[in-house]
N, C-alpha and C positions, 0 to 999 in steps of 0.2 A: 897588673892593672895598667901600666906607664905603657907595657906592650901592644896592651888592646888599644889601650887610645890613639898608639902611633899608625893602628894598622887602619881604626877608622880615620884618621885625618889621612892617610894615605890613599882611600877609597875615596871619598869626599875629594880629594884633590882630582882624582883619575876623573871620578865623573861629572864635576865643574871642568874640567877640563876638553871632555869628551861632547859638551853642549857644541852646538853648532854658532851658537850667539854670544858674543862678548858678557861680561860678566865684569865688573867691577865695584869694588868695593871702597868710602871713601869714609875722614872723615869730616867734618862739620865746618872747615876751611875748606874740600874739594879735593884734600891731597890722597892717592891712591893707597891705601894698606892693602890693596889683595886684590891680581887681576887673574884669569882665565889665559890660555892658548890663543882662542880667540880675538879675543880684546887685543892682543900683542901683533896676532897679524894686522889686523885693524890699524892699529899704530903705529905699525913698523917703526919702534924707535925700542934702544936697550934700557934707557932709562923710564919708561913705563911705571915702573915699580914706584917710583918716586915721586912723579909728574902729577899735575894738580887736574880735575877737569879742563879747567881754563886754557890749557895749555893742548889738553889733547882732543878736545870740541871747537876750541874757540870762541870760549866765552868772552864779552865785552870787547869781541875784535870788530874795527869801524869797517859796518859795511856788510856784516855779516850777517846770520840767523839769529846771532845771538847777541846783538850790538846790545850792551848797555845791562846784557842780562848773565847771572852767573848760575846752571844746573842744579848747582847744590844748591845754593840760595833759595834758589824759587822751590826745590823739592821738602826742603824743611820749612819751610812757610805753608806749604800747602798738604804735605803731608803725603803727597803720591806725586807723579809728573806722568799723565799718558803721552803716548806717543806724541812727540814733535819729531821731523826732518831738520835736520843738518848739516847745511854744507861746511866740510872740515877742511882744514886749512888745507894749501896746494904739498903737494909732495905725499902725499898716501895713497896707498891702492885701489881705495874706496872715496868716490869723491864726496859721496854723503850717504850720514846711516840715520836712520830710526832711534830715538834712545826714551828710555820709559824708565821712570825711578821711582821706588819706594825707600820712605822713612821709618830706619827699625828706630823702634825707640828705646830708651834706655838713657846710661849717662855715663860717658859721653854719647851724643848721637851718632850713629852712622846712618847712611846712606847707602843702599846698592843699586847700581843702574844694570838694563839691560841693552844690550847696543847690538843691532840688528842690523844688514843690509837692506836699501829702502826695494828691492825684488819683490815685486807682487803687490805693492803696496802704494797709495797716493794720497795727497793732501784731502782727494774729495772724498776716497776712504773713510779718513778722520774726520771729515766734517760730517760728512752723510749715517755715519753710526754712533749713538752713544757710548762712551765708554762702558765695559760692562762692570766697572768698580762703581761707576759714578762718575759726574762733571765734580770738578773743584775750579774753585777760583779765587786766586790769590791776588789782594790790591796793593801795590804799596802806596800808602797816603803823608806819607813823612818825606815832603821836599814835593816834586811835581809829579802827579798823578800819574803811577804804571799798572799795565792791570795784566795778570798772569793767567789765561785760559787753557781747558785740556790740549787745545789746537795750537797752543805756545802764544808768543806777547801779542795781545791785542791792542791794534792800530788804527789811528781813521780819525779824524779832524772830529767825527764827531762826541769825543772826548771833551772835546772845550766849547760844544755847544748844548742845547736845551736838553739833551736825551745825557749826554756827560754829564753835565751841570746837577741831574736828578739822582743820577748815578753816585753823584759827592755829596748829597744832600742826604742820602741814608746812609753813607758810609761815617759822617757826621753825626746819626741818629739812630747810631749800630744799636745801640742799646736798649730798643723802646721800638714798638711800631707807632707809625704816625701815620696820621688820618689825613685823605684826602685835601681836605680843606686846610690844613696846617701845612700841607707843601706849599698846594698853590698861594696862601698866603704868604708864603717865604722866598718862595723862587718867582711867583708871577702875580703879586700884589694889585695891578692893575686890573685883573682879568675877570673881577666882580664874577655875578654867575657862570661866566665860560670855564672859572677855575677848575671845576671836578672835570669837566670834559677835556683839558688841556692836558691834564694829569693824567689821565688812562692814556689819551695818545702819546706821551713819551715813556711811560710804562712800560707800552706795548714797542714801541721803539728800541726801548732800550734795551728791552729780555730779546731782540731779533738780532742787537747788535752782539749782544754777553754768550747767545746760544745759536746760532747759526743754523744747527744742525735739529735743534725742537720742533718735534711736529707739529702742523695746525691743529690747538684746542688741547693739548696738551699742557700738563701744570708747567711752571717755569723752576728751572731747577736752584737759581740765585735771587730772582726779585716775587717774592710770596704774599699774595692777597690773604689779610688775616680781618677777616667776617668783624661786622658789615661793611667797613671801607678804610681799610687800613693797611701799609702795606709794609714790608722790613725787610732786610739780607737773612738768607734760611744762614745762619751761624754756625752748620756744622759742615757745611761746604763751602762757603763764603769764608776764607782767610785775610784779615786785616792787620798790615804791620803795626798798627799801631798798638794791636792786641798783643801782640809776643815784646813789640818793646815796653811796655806796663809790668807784664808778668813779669818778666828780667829782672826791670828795677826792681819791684816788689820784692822777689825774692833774694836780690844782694840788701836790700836797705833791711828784709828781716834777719839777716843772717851776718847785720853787722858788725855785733856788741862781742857775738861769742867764733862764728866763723867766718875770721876774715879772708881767707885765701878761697873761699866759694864767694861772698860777698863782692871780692873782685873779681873772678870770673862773671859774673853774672853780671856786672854791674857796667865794663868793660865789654861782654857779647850786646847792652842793652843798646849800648849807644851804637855799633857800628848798624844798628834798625833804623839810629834816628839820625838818614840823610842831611834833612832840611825843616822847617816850621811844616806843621800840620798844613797838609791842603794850598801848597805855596802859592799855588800861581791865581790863586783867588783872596789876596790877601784884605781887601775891603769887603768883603761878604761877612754881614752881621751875624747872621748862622754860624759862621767858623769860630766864630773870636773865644766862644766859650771853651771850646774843645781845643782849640790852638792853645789857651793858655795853659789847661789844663797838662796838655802832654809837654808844652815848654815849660812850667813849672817843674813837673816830675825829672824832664833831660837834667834841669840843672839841681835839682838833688841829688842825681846821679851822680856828677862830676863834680861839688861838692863832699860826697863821700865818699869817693876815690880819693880825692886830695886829701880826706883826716887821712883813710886806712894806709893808702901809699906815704906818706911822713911819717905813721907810726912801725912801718914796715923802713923805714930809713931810704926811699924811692925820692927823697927832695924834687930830683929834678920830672921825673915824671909825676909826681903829687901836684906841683907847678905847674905842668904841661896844663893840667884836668881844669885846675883854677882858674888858669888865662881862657880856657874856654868858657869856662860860665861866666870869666866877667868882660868879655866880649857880646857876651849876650846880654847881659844886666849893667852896664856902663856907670850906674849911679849908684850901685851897690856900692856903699861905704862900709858894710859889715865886711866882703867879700873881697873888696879892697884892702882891708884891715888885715885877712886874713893870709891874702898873697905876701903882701911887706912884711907882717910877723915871719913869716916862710922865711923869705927871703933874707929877715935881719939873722934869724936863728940861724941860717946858714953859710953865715958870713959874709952875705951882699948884700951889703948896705947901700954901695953906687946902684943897687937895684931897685932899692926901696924907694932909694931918695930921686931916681927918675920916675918912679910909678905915682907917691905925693904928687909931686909936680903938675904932673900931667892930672892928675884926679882935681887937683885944686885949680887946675885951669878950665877944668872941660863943668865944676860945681860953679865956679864963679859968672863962668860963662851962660851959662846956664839959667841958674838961680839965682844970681848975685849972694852966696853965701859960699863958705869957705867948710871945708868939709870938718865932720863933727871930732876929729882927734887928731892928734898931735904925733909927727913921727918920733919925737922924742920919746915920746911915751913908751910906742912901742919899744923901741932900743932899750930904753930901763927895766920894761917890763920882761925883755929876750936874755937882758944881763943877767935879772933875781933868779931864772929859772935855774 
């Protein structure tokens, strides 16, 4: 039995190998578990095996294809990546390739890319033909607005104007289709009867900006009219990070009580989704507030329940780490404050606690004119009994 298996993974290697197209396999950080012949000419480099995406594309390098944006990243958010162009850092044979990925699923995830020389091939190519899997499209909405198309990051000012602006308005309203008249009365309040007519024309705008390559009179494959005037993100091609960071939490906060070593993974993969506040750079839009708070409440249960499981796993210092984040975010948490000092007395820094007091009862007094609700003695007596 051990023989036959050796001889198919022998075969399997010959013919991964024998492709004419790079081939790489990663996992869920980027780092390579398994490359092709190709791929290696591709890279000319001996460490190959080892080396992250980031490292052999040129991911989040300034200036480049891929400024600000990470392969795997965007592939496990959206579930596929069609061909983008990449120019790859100076020193390779090839000065830019083709690379196309799919997400196996499973757990842990991987990722395999396929990396092709750009020979025969051109941006108008990919613009001018639909994918034949499908268009995907990936948003990140947690910190400032990026949006991940089959044609790679999509760019253009008008991200931050009226056709964007509608754009963030359902990605706000993922959940529910909304009706003509309940946008315009959100985003263009003034517009009395012009509203519905204002609203098709950034509609129509916006699906030209999301899809480039849709033919006239064609359904739109992201922004979907749902009878008689209503309109949503079609959900199984539209990817929102704010949806994979929800799910995370959810499933570390369910898998607290009894699996803590998943609870932390998951709870840990949740946050590195959550950049920055929902929808940042729109921070007075009354629309947001709801959904802002909602995903900034969830961030800091996260990071609250990293801090119980990591101190019951004996991590103090990185349990601490988790806490200082949430009460950077919550400043007048006195619960959260309580809970950092208890940490800290338990752990025999008490110059720690009694600088955090300090500061808490300056920044309450200041504040509120009121002195915060407990006593660090307390806590000390109460770190003593335990």
């Amino acid at each position: 039995m051990t023989s036959d298996r050796s001889d198919e993974t022998r075969l399997w290697r010959q013919v991964v190998d024998a492709l004419p197209d790079g081939v790489m396999l990663v996992d869920e950080e980027g780092k390579a578990l398994a490359v092709n012949q190709a791929l290696e000419g591709i890279a000319e480099r001996a460490e190959v095996h080892g080396a992250s995406c980031c490292e052999l594309f040129g991911c989040h390098h300034p200036g480049g294809d891929l400024e600000g944006v990470c392969v795997t990243q965007r592939c496990l958010m959206q579930g596929q990546l069609s061909d983008i162009r990449v120019e790859l850092p100076p020193g390779r044979p090839s000065t830019a390739v083709w690379i196309t990925g799919t997400t196996l699923e499973g757990s842990p995830r991987r990722v395999v890319f396929r990396v092709r020389s750009p020979e025969g091939s051109s941006a108008a190519d990919a613009l001018g033909v639909e994918p034949s899997t499908g268009p995907r499209l990936g948003i990140l909405s947690l910190g400032r607005t990026r949006l991940d198309s089959p044609t790679g990051p999509v760019v253009g000012g008008w991200l931050d104007q009226r056709d964007g602006q509608l754009l963030k308005y359902l990605v706000c309203e993922r959940h529910r289709v909304v009706q003509v008249d309940e946008i315009a009365d959100a985003l263009w309040p003034g517009a009395e009867e012009r509203g519905p007519s204002i609203v098709r024309h950034h509609v129509h705008g916006l699906r030209k900006a999301l899809e480039p390559w849709r033919r006239k009179r064609t359904p739109s494959s992201f922004i979907v009219l749902i009878p008689p005037g209503g309109y949503a993100l079609d959900r199984d091609l539209v990817r929102v990070d704010a949806d994979v960071f929800e799910q995370l939490v959810s499933s570390g906060l369910a898998a607290e009580q009894d699996r803590s070593a998943e609870a932390i993974e998951n709870l840990q993969r949740a946050l590195t989704w959550y950049r920055g506040e929902f929808l940042a750079e729109l921070p007075y839009e009354v629309w947001t507030l709801v959904e802002r708070e909602r995903l900034r409440d969830l961030a800091l249960r996260a990071l609250r329940a990293l801090g119980r499981l990591l101190e019951r796993r004996g991590d103090v210092d990185q349990a601490a780490g988790y806490l200082q984040q949430a009460a950077k975010m919550q400043p007048f948490d006195t619960d959260l404050e309580r809970e950092l000092m208890a940490l800290a007395v338990r752990s025999g820094r008490r110059s720690v606690a009694i600088r955090r007091y300090a500061a808490l009862r300056i920044r309450m007094l200041r504040q509120f004119g009121e002195e915060p609700d407990f006593e660090l003695s307390d806590l000390i007596r109460g770190a003593a009994a335990r």
